[in-house]
C-alpha positions as CSV (number, residue, x, y, z in Angstrom):
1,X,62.4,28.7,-90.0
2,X,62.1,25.5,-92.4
3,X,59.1,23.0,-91.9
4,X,61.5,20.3,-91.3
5,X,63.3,21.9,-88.3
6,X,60.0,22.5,-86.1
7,X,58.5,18.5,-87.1
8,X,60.9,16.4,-84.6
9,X,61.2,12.9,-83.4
10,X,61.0,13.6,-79.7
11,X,63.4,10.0,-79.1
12,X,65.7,11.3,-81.3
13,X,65.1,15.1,-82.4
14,X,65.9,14.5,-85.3
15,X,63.3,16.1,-88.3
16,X,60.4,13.9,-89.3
17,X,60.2,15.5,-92.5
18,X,62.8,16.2,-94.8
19,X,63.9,18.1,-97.9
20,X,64.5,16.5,-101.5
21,X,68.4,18.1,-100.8
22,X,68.5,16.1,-97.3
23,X,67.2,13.3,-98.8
24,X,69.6,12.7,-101.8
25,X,72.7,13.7,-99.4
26,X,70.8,10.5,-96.7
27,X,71.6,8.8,-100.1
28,X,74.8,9.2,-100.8
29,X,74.5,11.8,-102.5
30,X,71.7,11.3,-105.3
31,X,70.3,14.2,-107.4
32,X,67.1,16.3,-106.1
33,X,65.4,15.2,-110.0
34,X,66.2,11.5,-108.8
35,X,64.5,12.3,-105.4
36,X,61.9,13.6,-106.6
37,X,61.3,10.7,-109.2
38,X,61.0,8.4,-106.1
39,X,58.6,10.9,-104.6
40,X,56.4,10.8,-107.7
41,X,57.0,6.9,-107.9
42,X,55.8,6.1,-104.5
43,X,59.1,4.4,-103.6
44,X,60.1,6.9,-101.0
45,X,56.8,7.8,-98.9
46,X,56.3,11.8,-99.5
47,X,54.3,14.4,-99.6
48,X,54.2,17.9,-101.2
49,X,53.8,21.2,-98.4
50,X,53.1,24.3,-101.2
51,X,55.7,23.4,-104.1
52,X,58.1,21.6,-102.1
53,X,58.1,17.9,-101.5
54,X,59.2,16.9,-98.0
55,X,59.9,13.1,-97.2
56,X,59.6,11.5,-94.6
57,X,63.1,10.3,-92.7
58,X,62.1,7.1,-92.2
59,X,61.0,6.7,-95.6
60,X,64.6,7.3,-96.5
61,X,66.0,5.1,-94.0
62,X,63.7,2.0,-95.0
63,X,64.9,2.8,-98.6
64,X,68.1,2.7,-98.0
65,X,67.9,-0.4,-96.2
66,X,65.8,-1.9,-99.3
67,X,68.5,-1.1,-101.8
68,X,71.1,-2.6,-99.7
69,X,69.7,-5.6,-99.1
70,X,71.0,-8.3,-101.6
71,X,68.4,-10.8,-103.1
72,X,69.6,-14.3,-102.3
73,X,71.2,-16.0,-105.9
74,X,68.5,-18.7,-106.2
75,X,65.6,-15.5,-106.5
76,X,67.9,-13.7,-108.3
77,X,67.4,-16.4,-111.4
């Protein structure tokens, strides 16, 4: 049994932690190195359990919503 399927949101059962794999597919897809990178970073809030890291979902989400979010043109100068 994984870590991340005993570790639940009990609104929403869904996992509070998460694998690197889970993660990058959260992310359309990105690449467990890039994952990881963000791990390592601090931009996605993780941790490591043994030699895996496991992040946590709404790390991912509030990423996700960061990336997305467009910087009004008059910052953007």
């Amino acid at each position: 049994m994984r870590y991340s399927e005993v570790a639940r949101d009990s609104e929403s059962a869904q996992p509070l932690l998460i694998s690197v794999e889970e993660a990058g597919q959260m992310l359309g897809g990105l690449r467990p190195w890039t994952i990881r990178a963000l791990c390592v970073s601090g931009e996605l809030k993780a941790g490591k359990v043994g030699n895996l890291w496991r992040i946590r979902r709404t790390s991912v989400l509030e990423y996700a919503e960061r990336i997305t979010t467009k910087v009004p043109a008059a910052e953007a100068s």
